[in-house]
C-alpha positions as CSV (number, residue, x, y, z in Angstrom):
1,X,0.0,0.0,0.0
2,X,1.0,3.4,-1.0
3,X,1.1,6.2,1.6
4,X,0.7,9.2,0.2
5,X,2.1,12.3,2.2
6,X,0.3,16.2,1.3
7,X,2.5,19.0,2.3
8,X,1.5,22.2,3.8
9,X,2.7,25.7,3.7
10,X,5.1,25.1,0.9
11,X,5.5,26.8,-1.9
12,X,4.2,25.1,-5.1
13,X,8.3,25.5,-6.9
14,X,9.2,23.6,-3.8
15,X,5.6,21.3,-4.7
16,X,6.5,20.1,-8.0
17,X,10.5,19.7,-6.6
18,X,9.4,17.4,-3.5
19,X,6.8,15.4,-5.5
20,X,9.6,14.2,-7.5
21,X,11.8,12.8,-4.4
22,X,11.3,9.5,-3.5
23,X,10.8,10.3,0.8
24,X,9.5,13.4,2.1
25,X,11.9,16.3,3.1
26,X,11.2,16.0,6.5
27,X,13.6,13.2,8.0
28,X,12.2,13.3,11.4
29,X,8.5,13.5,10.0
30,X,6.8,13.3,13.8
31,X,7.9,16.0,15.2
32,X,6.0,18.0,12.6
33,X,2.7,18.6,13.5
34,X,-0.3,18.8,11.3
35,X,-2.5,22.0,11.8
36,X,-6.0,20.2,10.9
37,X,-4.8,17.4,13.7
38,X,-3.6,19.2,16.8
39,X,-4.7,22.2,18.4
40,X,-1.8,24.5,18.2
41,X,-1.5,25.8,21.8
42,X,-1.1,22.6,23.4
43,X,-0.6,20.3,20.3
44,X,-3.1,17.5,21.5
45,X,-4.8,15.5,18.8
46,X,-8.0,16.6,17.7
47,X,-11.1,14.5,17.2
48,X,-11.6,13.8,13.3
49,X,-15.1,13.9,11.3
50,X,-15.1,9.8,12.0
51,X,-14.9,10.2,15.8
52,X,-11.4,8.6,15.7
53,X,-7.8,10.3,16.0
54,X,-5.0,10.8,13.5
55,X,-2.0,9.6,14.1
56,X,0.0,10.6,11.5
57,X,1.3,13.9,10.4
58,X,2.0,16.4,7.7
59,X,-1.0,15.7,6.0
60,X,-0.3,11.9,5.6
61,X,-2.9,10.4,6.0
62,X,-3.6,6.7,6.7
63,X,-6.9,6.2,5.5
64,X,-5.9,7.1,1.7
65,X,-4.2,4.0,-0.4
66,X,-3.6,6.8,-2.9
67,X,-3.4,10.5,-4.0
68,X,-6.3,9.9,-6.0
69,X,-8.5,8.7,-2.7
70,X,-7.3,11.8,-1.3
71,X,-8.1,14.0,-4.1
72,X,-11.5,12.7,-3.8
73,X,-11.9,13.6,-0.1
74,X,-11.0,17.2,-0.9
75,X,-7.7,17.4,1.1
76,X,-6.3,20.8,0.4
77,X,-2.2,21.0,0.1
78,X,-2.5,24.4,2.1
79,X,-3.1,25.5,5.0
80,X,-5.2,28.4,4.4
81,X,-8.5,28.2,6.3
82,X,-10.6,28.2,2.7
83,X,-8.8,24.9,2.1
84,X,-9.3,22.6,5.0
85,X,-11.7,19.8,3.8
86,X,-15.3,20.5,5.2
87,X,-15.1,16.9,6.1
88,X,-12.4,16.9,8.0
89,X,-13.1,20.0,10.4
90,X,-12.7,19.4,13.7
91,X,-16.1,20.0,15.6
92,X,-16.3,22.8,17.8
93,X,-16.3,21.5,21.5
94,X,-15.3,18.1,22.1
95,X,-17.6,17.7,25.2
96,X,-20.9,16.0,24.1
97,X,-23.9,18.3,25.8
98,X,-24.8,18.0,28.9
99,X,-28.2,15.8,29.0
100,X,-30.9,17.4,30.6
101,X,-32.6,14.7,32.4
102,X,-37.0,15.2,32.7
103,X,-38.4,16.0,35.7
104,X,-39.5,13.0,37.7
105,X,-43.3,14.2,38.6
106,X,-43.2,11.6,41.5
107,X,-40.5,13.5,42.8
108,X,-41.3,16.6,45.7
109,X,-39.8,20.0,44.8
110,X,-40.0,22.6,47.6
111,X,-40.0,26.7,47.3
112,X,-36.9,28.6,47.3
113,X,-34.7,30.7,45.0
114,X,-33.9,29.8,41.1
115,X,-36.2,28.1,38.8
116,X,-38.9,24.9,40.2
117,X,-41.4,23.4,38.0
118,X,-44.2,22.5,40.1
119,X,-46.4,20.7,37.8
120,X,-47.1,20.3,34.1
121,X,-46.8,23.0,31.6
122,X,-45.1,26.2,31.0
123,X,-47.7,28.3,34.4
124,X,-46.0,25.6,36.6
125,X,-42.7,26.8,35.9
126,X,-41.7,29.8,39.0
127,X,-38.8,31.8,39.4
128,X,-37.3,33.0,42.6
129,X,-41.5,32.6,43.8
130,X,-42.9,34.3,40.3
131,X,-44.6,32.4,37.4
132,X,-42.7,32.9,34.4
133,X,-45.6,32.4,32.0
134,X,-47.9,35.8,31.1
135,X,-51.0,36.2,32.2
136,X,-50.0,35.9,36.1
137,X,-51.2,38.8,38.7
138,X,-50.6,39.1,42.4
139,X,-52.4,39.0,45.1
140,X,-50.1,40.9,48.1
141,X,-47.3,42.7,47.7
142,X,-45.8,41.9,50.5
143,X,-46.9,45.1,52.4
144,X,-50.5,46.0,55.3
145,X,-51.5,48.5,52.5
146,X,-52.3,45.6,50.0
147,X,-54.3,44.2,53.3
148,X,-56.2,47.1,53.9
149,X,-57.3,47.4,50.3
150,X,-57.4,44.3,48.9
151,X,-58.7,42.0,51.5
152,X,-61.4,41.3,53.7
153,X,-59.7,39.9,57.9
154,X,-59.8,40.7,61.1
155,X,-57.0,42.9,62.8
156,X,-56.3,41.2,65.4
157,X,-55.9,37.8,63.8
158,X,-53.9,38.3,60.7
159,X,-51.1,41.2,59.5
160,X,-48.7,41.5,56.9
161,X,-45.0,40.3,57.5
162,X,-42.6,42.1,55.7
163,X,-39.4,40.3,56.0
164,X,-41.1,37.3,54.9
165,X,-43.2,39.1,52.3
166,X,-45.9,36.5,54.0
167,X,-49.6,37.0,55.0
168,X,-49.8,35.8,58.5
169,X,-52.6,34.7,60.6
170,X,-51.7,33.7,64.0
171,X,-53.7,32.9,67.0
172,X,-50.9,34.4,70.0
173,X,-53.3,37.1,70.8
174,X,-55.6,34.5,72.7
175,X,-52.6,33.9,74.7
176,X,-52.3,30.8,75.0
177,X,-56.2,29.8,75.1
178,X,-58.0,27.7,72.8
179,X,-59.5,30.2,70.2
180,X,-63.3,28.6,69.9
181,X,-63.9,30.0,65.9
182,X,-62.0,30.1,62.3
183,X,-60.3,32.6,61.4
184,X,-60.8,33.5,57.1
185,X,-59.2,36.3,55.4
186,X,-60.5,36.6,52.0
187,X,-60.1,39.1,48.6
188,X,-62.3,41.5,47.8
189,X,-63.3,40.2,44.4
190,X,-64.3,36.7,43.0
191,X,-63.0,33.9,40.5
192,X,-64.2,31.4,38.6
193,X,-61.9,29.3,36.4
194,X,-58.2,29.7,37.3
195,X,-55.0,28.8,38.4
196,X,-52.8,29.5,41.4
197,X,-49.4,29.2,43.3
198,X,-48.9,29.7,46.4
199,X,-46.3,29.0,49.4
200,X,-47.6,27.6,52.4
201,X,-46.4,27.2,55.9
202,X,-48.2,25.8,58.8
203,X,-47.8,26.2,62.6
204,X,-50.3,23.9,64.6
205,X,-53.1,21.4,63.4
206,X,-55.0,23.1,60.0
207,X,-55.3,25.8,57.4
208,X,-56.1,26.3,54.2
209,X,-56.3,27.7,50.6
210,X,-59.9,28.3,50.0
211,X,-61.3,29.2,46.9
212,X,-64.8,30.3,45.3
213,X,-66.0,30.1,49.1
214,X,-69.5,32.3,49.9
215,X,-68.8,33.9,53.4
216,X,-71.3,34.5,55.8
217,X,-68.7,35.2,58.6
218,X,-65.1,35.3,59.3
219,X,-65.7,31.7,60.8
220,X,-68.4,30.2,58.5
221,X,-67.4,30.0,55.0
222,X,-68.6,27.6,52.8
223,X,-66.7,26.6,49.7
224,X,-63.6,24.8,48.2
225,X,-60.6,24.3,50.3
226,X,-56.8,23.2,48.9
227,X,-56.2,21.9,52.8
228,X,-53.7,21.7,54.8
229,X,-52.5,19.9,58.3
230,X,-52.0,16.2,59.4
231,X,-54.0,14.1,57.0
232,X,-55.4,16.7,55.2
233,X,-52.3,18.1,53.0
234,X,-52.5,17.3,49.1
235,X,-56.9,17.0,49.8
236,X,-59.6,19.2,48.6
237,X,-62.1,19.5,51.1
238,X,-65.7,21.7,50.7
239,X,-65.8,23.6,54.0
240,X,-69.4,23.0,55.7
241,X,-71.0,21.5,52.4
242,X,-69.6,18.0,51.3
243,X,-66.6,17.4,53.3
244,X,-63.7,15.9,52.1
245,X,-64.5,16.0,48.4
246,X,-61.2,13.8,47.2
247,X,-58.5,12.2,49.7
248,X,-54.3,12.2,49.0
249,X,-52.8,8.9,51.0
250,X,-51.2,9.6,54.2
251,X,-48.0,7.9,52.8
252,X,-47.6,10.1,50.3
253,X,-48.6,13.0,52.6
254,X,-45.5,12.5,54.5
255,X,-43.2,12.0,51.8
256,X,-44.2,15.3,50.4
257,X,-44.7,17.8,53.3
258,X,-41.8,19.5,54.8
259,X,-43.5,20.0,58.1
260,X,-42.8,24.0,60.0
261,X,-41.3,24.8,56.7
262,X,-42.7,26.4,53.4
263,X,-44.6,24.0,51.1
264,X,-46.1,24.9,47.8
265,X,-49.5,24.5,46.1
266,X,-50.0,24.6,42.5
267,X,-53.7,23.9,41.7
268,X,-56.2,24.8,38.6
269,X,-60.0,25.0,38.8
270,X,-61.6,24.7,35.3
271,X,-65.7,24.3,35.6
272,X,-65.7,21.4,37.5
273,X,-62.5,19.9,36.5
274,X,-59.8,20.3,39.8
275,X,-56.5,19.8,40.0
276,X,-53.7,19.8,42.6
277,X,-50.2,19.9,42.8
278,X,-48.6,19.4,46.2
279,X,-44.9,20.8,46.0
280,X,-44.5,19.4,42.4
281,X,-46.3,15.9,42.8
282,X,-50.3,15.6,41.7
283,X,-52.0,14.5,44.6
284,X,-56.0,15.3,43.5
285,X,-57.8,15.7,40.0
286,X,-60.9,14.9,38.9
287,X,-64.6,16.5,38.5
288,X,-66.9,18.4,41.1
289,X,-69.9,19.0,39.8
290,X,-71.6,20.1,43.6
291,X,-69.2,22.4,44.4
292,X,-69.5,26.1,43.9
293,X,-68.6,27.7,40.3
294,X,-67.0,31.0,41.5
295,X,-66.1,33.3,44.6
296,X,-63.3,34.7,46.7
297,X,-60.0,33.3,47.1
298,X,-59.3,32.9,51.3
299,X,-57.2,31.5,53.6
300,X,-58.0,29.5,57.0
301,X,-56.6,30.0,60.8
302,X,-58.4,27.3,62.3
303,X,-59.4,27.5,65.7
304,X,-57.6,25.6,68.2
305,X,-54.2,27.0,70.4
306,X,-50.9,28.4,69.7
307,X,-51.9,28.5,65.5
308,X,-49.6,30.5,63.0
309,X,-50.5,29.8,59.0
310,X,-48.6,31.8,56.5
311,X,-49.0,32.6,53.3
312,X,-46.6,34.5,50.5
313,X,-45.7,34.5,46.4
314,X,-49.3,34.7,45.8
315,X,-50.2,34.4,42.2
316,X,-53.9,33.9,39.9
317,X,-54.1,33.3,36.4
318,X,-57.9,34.0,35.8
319,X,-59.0,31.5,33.0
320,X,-62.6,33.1,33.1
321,X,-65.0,35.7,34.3
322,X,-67.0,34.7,37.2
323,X,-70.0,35.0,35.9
324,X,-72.7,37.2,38.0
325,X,-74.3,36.2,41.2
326,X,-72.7,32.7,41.2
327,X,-70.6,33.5,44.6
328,X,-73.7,35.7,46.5
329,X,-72.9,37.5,49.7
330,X,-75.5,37.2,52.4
331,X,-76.7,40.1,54.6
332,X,-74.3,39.6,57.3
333,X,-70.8,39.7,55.1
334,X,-68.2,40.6,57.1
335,X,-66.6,43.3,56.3
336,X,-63.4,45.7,57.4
């Protein structure tokens, strides 16, 4: 077999001279070092178009029995950029990309800073506690001027926390003493279809995201609530209606809840269709068709001793007008 060697950076006098000779005019051939095969700071080998390495140099290339075969692959006898074989070009990075691995929905993802994906679709996705997809508006701003106007609750139950940019309702006033009623602090305007995220985190027995409730009091309020507490977390319940409308398995209950700590709900309500996300994992969907079709969006202190619930990164994406007179209010709505 015939090896055929293609010079570079030779003038084509000295060409036509060397193609004559019978050896090449380099006598120590591997010391020179092929442009197209080594990167020229460190001279290591570069990967070829075939995914293997060359090992020779000075253009000789083993793979060619003949000038011919290398005519045909384009070699160039340069070593001029516009004649390096397209074939032959080294790719740019030599580390294969990083795979990007999908997101195991069995798997619980809590709130915190960067990106989590807390369900399916692009208005799961949340950044540093924002949705990242349009169409998002939020409920608090972290500050007792958004309480004032915004919401209906009782002073002496629930305040804003700014450090925390949190809604908190706590019982400590009672000191100490069982409180005998609910707590609810609700917004000042209703909703039908929608979505929502929201962080959650629970001090005590039970609380709540409630949602297209009818209020008669700040402790009777009828409607949907996205519950919270031991053996209710992950559960839709319909506060003094139907009761637990559907369950989420205590085992997975406990391999989901970070307990004193924030949590995050993700849920949807479309007609009667509901879904919920319980920091990343589906724990409830399914259809309603008893439950209310719009209202106010609340959140429970439950009665009991020594309670704290706290709410913050409040977030709707309304899907849907509520449509008039579906959440009424009774004579007796409490109000600021």
């Amino acid at each position: 077999m015939k090896t055929t060697t293609i010079l570079a950076a030779l003038p084509l006098t000295a060409l036509l001279a060397t193609s004559a000779q019978a050896s090449p005019p380099f006598t120590n051939k591997e010391l020179v070092h092929c442009f197209y095969c080594h990167d020229p700071n460190d001279q290591q080998l570069k990967v070829n178009y075939r995914g293997v390495y060359y090992k020779l140099h000075n253009f000789t290339f083993a793979e060619f029995d003949d000038a011919a075969e290398a005519k045909k692959a384009g070699v160039g006898i340069g070593p001029l950029e516009s004649s390096k074989p397209k074939s032959l070009t080294p790719p740019k990075s030599l580390t294969p990309p990083k795979k990007v691995e999908p997101r195991n929905p069995n798997t619980p993802v809590y709130p915190g800073p960067g990106k989590r994906v807390f369900g399916d679709g692009p208005d799961a996705v949340v950044l540093d506690g924002n949705p990242v997809a349009s169409g998002w508006t939020s409920l608090f701003n972290g500050k007792n001027t958004d309480l004032y106007y915004n919401w209906n609750w009782e002073k002496s139950y629930w305040e804003a926390e700014p450090r925390e940019g949190a809604i908190v309702g706590t019982t400590s006033g009672d000191r100490g003493r069982d409180t005998p009623h609910n707590h609810y602090l609700f917004t000042n305007w209703d909703y039908s279809d929608f979505e929502m995220h929201v962080d959650v985190k629970l001090v005590g027995h039970n609380s709540g995201v409630c949602a297209r409730i009818q209020p008669k009091s700040f402790d009777d309020v009828p409607g949907y609530q996205v519950d919270m507490g031991d053996g209710y977390w992950g559960c839709l319940w319909d506060e003094r209606r139907q009761r637990k409308i559907f369950d989420c398995p205590i085992a997975l209950q406990n391999k989901l809840v970070r307990r004193g700590d924030w949590n995050h709900y993700y849920f949807k309500m479309v007609g009667t269709h509901i879904t919920i996300y319980l920091n990343g994992v589906k724990t409830v969907e399914g259809d309603d068709p008893g439950g209310f079709k719009s209202g106010p969006i609340a959140f429970q202190l439950s009665r009991g001793r020594d309670m704290m619930a706290s709410f913050k990164n409040i977030y709707i994406k309304p899907l849907k007008n509520p449509t008039k007179g579906t959440a009424p209010q009774s004579d007796n709505n409490p109000r600021r």
